[in-house]
DRENPA-3360 file (N, C-alpha, C; in nm, 2 decimals, always signed):
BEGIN
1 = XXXXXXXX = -1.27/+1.55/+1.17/-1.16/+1.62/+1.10/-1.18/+1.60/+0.95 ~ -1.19/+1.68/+0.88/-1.18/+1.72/+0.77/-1.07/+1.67/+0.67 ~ -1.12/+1.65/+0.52/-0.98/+1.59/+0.43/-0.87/+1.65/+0.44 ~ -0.88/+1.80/+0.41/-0.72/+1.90/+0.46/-0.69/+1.83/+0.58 ~ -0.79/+1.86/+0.72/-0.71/+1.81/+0.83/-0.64/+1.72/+0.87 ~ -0.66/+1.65/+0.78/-0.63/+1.47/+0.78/-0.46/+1.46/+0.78 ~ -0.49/+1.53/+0.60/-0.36/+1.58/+0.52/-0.27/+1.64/+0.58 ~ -0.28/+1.75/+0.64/-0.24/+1.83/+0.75/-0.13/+1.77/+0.87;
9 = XXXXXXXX = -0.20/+1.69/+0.94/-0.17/+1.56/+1.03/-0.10/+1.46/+1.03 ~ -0.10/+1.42/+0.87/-0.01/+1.33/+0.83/+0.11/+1.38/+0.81 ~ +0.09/+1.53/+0.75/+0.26/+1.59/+0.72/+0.35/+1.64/+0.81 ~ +0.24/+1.65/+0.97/+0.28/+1.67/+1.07/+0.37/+1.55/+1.16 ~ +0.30/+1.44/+1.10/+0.36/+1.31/+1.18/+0.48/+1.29/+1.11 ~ +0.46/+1.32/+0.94/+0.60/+1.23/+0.84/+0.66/+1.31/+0.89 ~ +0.70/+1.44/+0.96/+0.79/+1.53/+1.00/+0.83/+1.52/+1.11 ~ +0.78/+1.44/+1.23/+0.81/+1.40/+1.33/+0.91/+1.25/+1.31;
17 = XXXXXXXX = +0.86/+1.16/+1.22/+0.88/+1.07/+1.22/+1.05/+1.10/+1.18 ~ +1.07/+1.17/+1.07/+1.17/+1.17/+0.99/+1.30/+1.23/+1.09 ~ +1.25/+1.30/+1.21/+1.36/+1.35/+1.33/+1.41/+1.28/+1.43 ~ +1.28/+1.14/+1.42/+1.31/+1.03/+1.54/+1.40/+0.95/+1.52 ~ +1.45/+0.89/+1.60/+1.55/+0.76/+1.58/+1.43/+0.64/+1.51 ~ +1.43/+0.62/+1.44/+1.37/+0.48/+1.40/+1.39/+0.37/+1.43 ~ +1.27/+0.29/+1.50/+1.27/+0.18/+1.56/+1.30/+0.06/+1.45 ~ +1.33/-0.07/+1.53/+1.41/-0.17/+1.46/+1.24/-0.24/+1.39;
25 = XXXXXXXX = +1.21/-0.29/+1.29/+1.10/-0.36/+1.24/+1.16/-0.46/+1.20 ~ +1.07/-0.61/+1.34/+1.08/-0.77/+1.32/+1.01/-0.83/+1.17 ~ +1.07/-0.86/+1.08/+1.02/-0.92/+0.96/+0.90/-0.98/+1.01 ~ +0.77/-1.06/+0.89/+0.69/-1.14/+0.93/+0.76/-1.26/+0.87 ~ +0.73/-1.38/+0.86/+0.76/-1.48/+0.79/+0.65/-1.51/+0.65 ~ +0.74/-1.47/+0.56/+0.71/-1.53/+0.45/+0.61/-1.62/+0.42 ~ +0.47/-1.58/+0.37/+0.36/-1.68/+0.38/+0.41/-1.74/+0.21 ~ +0.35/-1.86/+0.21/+0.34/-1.97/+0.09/+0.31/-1.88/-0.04;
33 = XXXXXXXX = +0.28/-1.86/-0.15/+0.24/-1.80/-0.25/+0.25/-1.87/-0.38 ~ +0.12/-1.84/-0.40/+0.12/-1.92/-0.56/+0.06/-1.85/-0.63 ~ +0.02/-1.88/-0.77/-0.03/-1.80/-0.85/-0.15/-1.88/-0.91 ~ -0.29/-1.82/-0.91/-0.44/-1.90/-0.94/-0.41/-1.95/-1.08 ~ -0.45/-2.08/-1.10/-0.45/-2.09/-1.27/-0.61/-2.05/-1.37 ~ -0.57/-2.02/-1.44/-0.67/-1.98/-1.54/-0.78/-2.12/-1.52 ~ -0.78/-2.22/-1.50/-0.87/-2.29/-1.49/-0.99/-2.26/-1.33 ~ -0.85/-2.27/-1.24/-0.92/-2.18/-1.12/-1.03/-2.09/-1.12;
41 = XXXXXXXX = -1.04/-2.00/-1.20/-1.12/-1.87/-1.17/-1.24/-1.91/-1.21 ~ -1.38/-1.84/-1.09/-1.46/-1.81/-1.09/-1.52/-1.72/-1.23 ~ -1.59/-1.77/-1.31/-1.68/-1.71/-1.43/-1.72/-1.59/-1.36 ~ -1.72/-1.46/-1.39/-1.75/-1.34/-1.34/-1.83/-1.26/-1.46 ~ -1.95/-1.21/-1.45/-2.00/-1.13/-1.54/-1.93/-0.97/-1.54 ~ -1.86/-0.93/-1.64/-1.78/-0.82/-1.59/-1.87/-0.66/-1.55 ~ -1.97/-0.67/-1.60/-2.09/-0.57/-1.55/-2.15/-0.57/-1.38 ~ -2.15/-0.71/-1.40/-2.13/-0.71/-1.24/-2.04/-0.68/-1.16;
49 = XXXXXXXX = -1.92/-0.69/-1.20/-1.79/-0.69/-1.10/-1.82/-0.53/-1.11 ~ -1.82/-0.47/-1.23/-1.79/-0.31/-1.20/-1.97/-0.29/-1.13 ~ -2.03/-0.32/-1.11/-2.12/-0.31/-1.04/-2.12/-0.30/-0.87 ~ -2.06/-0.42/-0.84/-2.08/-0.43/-0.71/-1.97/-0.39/-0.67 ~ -1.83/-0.37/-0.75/-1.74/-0.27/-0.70/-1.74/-0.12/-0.68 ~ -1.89/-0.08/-0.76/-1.90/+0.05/-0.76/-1.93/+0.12/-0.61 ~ -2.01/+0.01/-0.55/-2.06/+0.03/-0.40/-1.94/+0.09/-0.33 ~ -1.81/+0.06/-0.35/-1.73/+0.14/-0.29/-1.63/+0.24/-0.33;
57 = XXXXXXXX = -1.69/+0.39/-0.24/-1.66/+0.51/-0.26/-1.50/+0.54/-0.22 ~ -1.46/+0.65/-0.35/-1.31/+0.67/-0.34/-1.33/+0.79/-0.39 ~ -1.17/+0.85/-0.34/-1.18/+0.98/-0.39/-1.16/+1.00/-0.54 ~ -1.07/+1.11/-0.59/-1.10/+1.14/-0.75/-0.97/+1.21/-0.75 ~ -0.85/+1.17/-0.83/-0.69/+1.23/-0.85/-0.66/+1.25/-1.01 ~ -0.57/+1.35/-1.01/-0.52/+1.37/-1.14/-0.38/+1.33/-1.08 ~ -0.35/+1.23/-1.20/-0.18/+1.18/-1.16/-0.13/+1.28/-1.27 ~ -0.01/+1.38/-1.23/+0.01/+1.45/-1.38/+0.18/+1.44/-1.34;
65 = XXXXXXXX = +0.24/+1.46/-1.47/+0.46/+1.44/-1.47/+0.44/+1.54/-1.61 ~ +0.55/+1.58/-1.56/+0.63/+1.69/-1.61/+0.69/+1.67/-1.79 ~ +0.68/+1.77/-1.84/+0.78/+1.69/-2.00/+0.88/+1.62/-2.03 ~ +0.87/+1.52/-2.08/+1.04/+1.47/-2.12/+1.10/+1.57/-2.19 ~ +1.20/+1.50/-2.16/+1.35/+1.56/-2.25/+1.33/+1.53/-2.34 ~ +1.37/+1.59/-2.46/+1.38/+1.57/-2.60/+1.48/+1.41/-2.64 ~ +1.57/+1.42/-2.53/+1.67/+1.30/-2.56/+1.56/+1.14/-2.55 ~ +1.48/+1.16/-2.40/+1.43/+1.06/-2.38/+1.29/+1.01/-2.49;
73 = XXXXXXXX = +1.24/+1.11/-2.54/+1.17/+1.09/-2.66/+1.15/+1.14/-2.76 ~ +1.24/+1.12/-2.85/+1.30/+1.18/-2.93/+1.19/+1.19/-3.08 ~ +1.06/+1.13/-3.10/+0.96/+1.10/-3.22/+0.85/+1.14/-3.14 ~ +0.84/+1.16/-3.02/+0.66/+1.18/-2.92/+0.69/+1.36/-2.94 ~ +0.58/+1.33/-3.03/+0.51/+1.52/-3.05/+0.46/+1.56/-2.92 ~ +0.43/+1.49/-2.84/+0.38/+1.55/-2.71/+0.47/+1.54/-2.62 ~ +0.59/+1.52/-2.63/+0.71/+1.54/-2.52/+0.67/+1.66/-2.48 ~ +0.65/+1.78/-2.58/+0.68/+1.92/-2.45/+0.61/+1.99/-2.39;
81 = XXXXXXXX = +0.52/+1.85/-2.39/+0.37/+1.88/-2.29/+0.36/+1.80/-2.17 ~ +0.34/+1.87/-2.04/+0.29/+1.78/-1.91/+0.21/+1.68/-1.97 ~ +0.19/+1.56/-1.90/+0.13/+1.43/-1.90/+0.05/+1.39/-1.75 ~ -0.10/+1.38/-1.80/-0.17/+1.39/-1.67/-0.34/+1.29/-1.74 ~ -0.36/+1.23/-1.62/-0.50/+1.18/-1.63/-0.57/+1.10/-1.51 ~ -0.72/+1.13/-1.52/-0.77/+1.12/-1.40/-0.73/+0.98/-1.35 ~ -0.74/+0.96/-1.19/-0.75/+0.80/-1.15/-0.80/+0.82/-1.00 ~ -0.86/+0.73/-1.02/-0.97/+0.68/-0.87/-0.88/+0.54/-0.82;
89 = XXXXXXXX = -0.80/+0.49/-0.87/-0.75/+0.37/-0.79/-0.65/+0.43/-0.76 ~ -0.59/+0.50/-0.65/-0.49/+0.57/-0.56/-0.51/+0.53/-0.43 ~ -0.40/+0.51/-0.33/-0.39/+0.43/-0.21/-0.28/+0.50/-0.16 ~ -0.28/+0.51/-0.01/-0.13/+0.53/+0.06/-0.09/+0.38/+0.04 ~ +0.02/+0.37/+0.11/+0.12/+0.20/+0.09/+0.18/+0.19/+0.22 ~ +0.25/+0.28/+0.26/+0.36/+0.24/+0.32/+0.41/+0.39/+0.40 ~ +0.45/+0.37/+0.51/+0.46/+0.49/+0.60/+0.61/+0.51/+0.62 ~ +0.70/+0.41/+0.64/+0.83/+0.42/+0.67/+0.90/+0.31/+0.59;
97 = XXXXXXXX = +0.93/+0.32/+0.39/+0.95/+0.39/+0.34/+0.80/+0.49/+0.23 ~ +0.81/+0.64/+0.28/+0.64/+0.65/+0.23/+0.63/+0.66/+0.08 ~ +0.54/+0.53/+0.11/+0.52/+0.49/-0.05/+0.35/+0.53/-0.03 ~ +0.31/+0.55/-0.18/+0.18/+0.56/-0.21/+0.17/+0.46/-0.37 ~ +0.05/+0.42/-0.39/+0.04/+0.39/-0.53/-0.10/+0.43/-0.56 ~ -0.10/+0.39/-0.71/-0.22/+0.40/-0.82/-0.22/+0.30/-0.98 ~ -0.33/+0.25/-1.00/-0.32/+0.16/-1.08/-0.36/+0.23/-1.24 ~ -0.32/+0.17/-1.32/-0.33/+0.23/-1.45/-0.38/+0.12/-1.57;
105 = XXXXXXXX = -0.43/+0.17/-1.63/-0.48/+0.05/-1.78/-0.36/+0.03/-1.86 ~ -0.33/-0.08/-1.92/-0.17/-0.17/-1.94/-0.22/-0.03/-2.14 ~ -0.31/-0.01/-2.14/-0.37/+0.03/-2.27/-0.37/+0.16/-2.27 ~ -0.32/+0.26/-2.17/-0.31/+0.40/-2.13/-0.19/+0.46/-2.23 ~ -0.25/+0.55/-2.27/-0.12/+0.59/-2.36/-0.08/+0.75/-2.30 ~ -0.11/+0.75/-2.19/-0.03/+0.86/-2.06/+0.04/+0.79/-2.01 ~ +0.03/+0.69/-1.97/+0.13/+0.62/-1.86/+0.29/+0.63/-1.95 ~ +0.32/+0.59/-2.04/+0.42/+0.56/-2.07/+0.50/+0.71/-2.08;
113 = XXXXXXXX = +0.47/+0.80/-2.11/+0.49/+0.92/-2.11/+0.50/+0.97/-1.95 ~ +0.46/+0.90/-1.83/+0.47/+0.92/-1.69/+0.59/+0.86/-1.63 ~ +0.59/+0.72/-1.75/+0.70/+0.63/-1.70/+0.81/+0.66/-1.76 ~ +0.82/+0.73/-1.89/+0.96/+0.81/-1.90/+1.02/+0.92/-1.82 ~ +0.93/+0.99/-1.76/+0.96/+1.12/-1.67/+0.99/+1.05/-1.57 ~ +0.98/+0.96/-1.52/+1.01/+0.88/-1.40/+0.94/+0.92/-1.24 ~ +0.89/+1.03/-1.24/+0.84/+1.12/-1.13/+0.70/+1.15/-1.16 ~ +0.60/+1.19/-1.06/+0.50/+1.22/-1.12/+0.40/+1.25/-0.97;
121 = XXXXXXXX = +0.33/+1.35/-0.98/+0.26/+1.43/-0.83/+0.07/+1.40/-0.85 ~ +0.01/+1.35/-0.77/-0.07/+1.32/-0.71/-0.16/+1.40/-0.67 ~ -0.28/+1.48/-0.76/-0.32/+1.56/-0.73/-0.49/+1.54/-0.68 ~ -0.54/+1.55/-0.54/-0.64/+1.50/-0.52/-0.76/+1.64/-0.50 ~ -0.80/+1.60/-0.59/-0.90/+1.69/-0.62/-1.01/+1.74/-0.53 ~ -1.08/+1.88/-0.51/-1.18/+1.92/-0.48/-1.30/+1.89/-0.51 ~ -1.42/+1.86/-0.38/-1.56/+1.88/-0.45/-1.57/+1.95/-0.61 ~ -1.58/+2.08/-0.61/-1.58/+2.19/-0.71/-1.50/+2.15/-0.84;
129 = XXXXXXXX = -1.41/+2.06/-0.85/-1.33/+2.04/-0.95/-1.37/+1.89/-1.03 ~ -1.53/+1.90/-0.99/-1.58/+1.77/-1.14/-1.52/+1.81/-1.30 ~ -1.57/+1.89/-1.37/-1.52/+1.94/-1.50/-1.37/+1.91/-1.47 ~ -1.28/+1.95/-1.42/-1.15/+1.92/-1.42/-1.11/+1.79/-1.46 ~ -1.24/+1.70/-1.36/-1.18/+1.59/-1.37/-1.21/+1.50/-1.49 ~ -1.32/+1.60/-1.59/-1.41/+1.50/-1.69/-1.26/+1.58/-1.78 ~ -1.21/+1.67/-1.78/-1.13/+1.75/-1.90/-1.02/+1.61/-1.93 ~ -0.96/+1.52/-1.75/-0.85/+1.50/-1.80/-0.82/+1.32/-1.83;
137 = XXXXXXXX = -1.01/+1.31/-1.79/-1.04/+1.16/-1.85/-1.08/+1.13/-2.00 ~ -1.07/+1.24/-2.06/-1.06/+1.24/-2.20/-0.91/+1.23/-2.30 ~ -0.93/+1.12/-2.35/-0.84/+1.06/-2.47/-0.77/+1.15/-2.57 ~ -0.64/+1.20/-2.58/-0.63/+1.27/-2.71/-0.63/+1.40/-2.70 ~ -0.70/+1.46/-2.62/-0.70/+1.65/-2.60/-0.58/+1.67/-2.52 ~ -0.60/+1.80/-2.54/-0.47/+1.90/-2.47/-0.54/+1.91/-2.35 ~ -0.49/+1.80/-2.21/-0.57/+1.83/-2.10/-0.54/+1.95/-2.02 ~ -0.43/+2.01/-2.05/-0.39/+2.13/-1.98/-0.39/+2.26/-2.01;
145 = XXXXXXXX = -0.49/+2.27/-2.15/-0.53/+2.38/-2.20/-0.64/+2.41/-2.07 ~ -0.60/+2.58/-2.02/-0.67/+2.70/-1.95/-0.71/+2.60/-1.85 ~ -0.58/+2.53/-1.81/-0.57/+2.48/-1.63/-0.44/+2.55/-1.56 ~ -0.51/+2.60/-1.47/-0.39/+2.70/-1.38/-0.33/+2.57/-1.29 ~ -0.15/+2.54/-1.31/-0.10/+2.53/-1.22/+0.05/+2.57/-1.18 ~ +0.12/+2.51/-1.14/+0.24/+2.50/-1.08/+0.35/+2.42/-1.07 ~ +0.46/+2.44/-1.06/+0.55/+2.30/-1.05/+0.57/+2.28/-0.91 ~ +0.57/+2.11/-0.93/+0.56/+2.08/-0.76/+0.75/+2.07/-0.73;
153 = XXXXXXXX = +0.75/+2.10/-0.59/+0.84/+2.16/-0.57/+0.99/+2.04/-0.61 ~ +0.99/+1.91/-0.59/+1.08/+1.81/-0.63/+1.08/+1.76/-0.78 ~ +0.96/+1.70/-0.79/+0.98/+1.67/-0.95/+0.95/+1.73/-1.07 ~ +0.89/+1.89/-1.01/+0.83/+1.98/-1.15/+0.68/+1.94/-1.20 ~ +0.63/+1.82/-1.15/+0.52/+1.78/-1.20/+0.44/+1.87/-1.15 ~ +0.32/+1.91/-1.25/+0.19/+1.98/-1.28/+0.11/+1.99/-1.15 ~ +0.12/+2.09/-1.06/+0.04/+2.07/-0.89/-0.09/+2.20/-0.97 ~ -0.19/+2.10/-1.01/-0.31/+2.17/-0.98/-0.34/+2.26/-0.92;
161 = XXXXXXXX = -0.41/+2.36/-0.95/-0.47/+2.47/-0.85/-0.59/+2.45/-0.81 ~ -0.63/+2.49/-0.69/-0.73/+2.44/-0.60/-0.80/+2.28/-0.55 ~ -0.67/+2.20/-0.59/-0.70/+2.06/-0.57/-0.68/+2.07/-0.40 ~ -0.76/+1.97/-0.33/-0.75/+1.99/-0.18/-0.62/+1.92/-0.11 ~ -0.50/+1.84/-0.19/-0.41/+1.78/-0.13/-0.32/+1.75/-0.29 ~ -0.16/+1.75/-0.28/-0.06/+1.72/-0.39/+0.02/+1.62/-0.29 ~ +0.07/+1.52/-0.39/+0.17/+1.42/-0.34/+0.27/+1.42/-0.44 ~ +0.37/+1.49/-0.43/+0.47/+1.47/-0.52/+0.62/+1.33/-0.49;
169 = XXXXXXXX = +0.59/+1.28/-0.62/+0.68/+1.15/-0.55/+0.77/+1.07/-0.68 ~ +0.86/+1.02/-0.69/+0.93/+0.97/-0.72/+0.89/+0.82/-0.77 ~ +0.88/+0.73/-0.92/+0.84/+0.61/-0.95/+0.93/+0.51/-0.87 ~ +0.90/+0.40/-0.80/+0.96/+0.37/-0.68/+0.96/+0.21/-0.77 ~ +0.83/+0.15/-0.80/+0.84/+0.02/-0.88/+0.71/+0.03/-0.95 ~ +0.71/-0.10/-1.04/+0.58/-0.14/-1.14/+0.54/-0.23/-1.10 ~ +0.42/-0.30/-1.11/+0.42/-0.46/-1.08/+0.25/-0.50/-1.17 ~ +0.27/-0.56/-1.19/+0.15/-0.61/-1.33/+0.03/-0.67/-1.22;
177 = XXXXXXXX = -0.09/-0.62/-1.25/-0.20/-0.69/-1.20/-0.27/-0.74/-1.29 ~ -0.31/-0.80/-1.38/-0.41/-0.83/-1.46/-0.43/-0.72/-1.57 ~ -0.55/-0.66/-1.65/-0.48/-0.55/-1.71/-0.51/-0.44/-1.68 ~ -0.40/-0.41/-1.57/-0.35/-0.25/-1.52/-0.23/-0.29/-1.45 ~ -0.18/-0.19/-1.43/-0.03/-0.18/-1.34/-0.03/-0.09/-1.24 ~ +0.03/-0.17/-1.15/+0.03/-0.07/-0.98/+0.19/-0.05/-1.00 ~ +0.14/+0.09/-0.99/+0.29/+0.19/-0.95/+0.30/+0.23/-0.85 ~ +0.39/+0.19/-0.79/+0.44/+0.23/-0.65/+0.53/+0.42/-0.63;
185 = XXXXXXXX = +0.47/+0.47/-0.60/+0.58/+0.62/-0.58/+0.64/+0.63/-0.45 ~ +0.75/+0.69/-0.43/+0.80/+0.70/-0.35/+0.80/+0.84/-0.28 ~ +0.73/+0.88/-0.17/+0.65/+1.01/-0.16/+0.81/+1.15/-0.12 ~ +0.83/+1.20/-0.19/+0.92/+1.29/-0.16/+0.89/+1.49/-0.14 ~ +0.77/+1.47/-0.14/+0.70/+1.63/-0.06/+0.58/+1.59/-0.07 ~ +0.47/+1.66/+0.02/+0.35/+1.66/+0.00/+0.27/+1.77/+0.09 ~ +0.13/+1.80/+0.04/+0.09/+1.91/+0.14/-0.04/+1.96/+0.12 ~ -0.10/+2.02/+0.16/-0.27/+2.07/+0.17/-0.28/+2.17/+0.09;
193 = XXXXXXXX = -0.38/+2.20/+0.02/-0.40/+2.36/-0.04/-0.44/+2.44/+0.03 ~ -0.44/+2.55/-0.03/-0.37/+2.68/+0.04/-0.50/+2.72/+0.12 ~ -0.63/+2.69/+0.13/-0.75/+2.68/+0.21/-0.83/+2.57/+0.23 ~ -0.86/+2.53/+0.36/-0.94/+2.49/+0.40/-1.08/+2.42/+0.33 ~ -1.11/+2.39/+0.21/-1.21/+2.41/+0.14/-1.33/+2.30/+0.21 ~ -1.45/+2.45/+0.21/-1.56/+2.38/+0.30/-1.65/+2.28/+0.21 ~ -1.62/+2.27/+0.07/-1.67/+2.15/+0.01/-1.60/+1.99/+0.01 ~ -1.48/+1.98/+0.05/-1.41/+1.90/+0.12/-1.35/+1.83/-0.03;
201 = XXXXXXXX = -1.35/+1.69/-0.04/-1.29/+1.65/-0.14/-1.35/+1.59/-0.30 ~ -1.35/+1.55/-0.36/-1.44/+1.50/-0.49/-1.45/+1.37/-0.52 ~ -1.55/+1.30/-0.45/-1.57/+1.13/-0.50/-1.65/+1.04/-0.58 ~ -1.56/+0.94/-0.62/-1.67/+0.88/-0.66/-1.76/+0.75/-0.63 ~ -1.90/+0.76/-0.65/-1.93/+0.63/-0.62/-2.07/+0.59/-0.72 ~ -2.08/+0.42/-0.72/-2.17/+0.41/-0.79/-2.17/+0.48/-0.93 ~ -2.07/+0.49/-1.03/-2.07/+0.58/-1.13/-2.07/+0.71/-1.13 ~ -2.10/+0.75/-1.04/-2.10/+0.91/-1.02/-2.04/+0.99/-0.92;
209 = XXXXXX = -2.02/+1.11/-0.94/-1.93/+1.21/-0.87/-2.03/+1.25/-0.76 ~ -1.99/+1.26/-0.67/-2.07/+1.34/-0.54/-1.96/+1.41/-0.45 ~ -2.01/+1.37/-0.33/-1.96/+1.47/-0.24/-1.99/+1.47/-0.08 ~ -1.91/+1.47/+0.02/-1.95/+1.46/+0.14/-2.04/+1.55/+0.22 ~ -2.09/+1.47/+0.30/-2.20/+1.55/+0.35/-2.24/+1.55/+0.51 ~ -2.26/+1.62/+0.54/-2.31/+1.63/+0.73/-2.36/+1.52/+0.75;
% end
C-alpha cells in the first residue's frame, strides 16, 4: 500500500472511530522520572550524532499557519503573510485524542509567528516537490512567492498544491526538549491529494532527498 493509501485508511478508520462508542482506557501506572544531570551525559561529538542519526529515513513536511491579526502583532511587518517552513521531525502521537507533533529550533523565527496563529496544517510533501522544499528552508525570503495553494478547510492554514497528504490541526501543547520544542497539534481535518501520485512521497536520508523505490 502506497503513502496516499496509508493516508486514505487512516481517514477511513478516524471516521469510524469517531461513530463508535468509545471503549473505557485502563491508565498505566506512573513510572519514576527524573531528569539526567548535566554531569551525567555522555561527551558526544555533534557531527556524529547528526551522522549516525542521519541513517534514519523520514519523510519531508512544510508546517505552514495562516496570517495574524493585526491585533495579535501589531509591529511584525510579516503578519499579513502565511508562515511556513520545511520539517523532517513530524510524528503521528496519539489516535484517540488525534494528536500529531513536530519539533522546531528554540532559534526559529517562523515558529513564533505559528505560535501566535495558534493553528497550523501539515503539509507532507511529494517525491517531485524537492525545490519546494529547498524554497521553504530558506531564512528571510518570501516562501510563498509563485506557490499555488489553498486554505485548509478549519484553520485557513496554507494546504500546498500537489503535496501527497495535509493535516490540518489545532496547537494542542509545547514542551521543551533541549534546543527545539515539540508541538503537539491536535488533528482537526485531514486528507490525501487529489491523485494518487506514482512518485509516492519526498524523503530524507543521510543528508539527502530521495525517494522510494520497488
Amino acid at each position: 500500500m502506497g503513502q496516499a493509501g496509508m493516508a486514505e485508511a487512516a481517514v477511513r478508520y478516524l471516521r469510524q472511530v469517531r461513530t463508535a462508542a468509545p471503549e473505557p482506557v485502563e491508565p498505566l501506572p506512573r513510572p519514576e522520572l527524573r531528569c539526567v544531570g548535566a554531569d551525567e551525559r555522555a561527551p558526544l561529538d555533534p557531527r556524529e550524532f547528526r551522522r549516525v542519526l542521519g541513517t534514519f529515513a523520514t519523510g519531508v513536511t512544510v508546517i505552514t499557519a495562516p496570517p495574524a491579526t493585526p491585533a495579535d502583532s501589531p509591529a511584525d511587518s510579516t503578519a499579513d503573510s502565511p508562515a511556513g517552513f520545511a520539517c523532517q521531525s513530524f510524528t503521528s502521537l496519539s489516535l484517540d485524542p488525534p494528536l500529531v507533533a513536530f519539533m522546531v529550533g528554540r532559534t526559529s523565527t517562523t515558529w513564533p509567528r505559528i505560535a501566535r496563529a495558534g493553528v497550523f496544517c501539515v503539509n507532507v510533501l511529494a517525491a517531485r516537490q524537492t525545490e519546494l522544499c529547498r524554497a521553504f528552508a530558506v531564512s528571510g525570503a518570501d516562501k510563498f512567492a509563485g506557490v499555488e495553494y489553498d486554505a485548509a478547510p478549519v484553520s485557513g492554514s496554507p494546504r500546498l498544491a500537489g503535496a501527497v497528504a495535509w493535516i490540518d490541526c489545532a496547537v494542542h501543547a509545547v514542551h521543551t526538549g533541549g534546543d527545539h520544542l515539540i508541538v503537539v497539534g491536535r488533528v482537526n481535518a485531514l486528507g490525501t491529494g487529489a491523485d494518487d501520485d506514482p512518485e509516492g512521497p519526498l524523503l530524507f536520508h543521510r543528508g539527502r532527498f530521495t525517494r522510494l523505490t520497488d
